[in-house]
N, C-alpha and C positions, 0 to 999 in steps of 0.2 A: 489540608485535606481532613475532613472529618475521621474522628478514630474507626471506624467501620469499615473504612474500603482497607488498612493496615491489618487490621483482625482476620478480613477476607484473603486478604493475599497471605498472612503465615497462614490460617489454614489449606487454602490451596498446596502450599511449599511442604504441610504436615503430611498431607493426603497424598502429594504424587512420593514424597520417602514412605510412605504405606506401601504405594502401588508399587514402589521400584522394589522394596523391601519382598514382596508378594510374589515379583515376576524371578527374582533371583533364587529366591528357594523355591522356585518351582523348575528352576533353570535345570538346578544344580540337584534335584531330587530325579530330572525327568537323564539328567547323564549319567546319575549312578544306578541306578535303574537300568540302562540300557548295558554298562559295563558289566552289570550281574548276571543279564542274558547272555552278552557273548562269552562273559566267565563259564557261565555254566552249562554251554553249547555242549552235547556230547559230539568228540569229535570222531566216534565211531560211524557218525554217521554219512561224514566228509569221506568216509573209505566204503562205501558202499554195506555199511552196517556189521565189515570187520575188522576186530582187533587187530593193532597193530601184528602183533604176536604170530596172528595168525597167516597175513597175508604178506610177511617177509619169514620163511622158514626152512630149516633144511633138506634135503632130501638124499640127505647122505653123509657120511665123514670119510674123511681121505686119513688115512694114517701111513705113516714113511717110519719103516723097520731099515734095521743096519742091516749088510748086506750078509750078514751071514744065516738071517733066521730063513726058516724055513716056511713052509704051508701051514705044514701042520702047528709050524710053533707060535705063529702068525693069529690062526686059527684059534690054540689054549688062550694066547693073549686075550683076544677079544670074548672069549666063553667067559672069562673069569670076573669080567665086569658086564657082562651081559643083563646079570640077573634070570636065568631063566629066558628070553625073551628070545623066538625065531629072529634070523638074520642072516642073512646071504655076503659073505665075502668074495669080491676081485682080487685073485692075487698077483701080484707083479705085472700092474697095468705101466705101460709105456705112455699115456697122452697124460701124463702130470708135469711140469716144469722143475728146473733141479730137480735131477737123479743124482745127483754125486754130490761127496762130501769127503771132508776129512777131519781125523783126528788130531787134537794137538793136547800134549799135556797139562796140567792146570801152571805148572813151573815155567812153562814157557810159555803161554798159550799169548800176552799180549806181545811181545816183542816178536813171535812167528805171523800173528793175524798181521800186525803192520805190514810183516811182508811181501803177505799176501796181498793187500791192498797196493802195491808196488805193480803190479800187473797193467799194463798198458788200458786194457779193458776190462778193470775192476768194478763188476756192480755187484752190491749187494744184494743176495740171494732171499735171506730170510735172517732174524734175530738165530744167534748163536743157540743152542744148547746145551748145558753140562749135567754129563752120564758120569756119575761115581768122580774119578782123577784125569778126567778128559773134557775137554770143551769139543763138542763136533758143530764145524762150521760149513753150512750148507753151499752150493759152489754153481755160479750160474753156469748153466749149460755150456752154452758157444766156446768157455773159455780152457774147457777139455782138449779142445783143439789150435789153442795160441801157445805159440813157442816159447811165448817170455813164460809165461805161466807155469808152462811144465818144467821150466829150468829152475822157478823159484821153487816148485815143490821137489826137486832133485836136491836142490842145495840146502833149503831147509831138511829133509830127508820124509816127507810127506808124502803119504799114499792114498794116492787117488780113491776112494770103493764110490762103489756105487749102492744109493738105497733099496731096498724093495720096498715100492709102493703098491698101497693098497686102500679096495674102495671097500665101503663096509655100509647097509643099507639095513637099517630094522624093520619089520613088515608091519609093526607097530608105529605108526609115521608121527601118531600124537606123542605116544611113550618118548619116541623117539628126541621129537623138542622138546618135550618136557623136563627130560634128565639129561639135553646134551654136554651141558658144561661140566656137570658131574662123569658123564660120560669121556668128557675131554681129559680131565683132570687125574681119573684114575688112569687112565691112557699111559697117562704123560711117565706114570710116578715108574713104568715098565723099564727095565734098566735095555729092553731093545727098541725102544719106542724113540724115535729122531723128532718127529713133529706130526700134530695132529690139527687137521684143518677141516671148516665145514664146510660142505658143496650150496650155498644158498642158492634158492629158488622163489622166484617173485608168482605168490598166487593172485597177486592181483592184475596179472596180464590173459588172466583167464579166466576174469571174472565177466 
């Protein structure tokens, strides 16, 4: 065959590794391209144009004092981490879950908790807290009134209290998420303070 239809055919073979060469970086330019747009999607606007922050937030803190404190002392607690800022206290609301607790020593505190989870109908109430040389461990409801239960706390020599819980509400609602954690944390450091929880509320079923 004459040299010319050979010369024709590698060009051909040159021209279509051009063309394939041409359609791959255009491939692979037209995918990264599109992986930049949904990178840089704001996703604010998948939520109706608000921040996450905004449309999961609290509308409240629950705080559980030992049973000895009082209103008023309840009351100095929360003025002293206030800041300045109006707020309305619930005190000693009944519709919170565990009310009762007990103390146990730090010297005994694991070989009595064992104990306690000896209990026919042991659930755990909430994570432990320890105040000064006492672990107080939170105590599910129901089991105030099972027999095995009150025998363990007789024989270990544990006394039942019960907490005073309370709702606590700032009228400043942004103030309010904005320094909760700070808010939780000086809470906490209160040597009457058991546990502090937030009341979340979903504003995006209202939107």
């Amino acid at each position: 065959m004459p040299f010319s239809f050979y010369s024709n055919i590698k060009n051909r073979i040159q021209t279509n590794k051009i063309i394939i060469i041409v359609l791959l970086s255009i491939s692979i330019a037209v995918i990264i391209g599109i992986a930049v747009i949904i990178g840089g999607v704001n996703t604010d606007t998948l939520t109706n144009e608000f921040p996450a922050d905004e449309i999961i937030s609290i509308g409240g803190i629950h705080v559980a004092f030992t049973d000895s404190t009082t209103e008023k002392e309840a009351i100095a607690t929360v003025d002293r981490i206030a800041h300045g800022m109006e707020y309305r206290l619930e005190y000693n609301i009944d519709y919170i879950a565990n009310s009762y607790y007990v103390e146990i020593d730090e010297n005994n505190y694991t070989y009595k908790r064992n104990k306690l989870r000896q209990a026919e109908n042991w659930i755990e109430a909430s994570t432990d807290t320890k105040k000064g040389k006492h672990f107080i461990v939170s105590i599910w409801d129901p089991l105030v009134e099972e027999e095995d239960f009150l025998i363990i706390l007789e024989k270990q020599n544990l006394c039942l209290k019960k907490r005073i819980n309370c709702y606590v509400v700032f009228e400043d609602e942004k103030w309010m998420n904005q320094n909760k954690e700070k808010i939780k944390e000086e809470l906490r450091k209160n040597e009457r303070v058991i546990e502090v929880s937030f009341d979340y509320i979903d504003k995006a079923d209202s939107i």
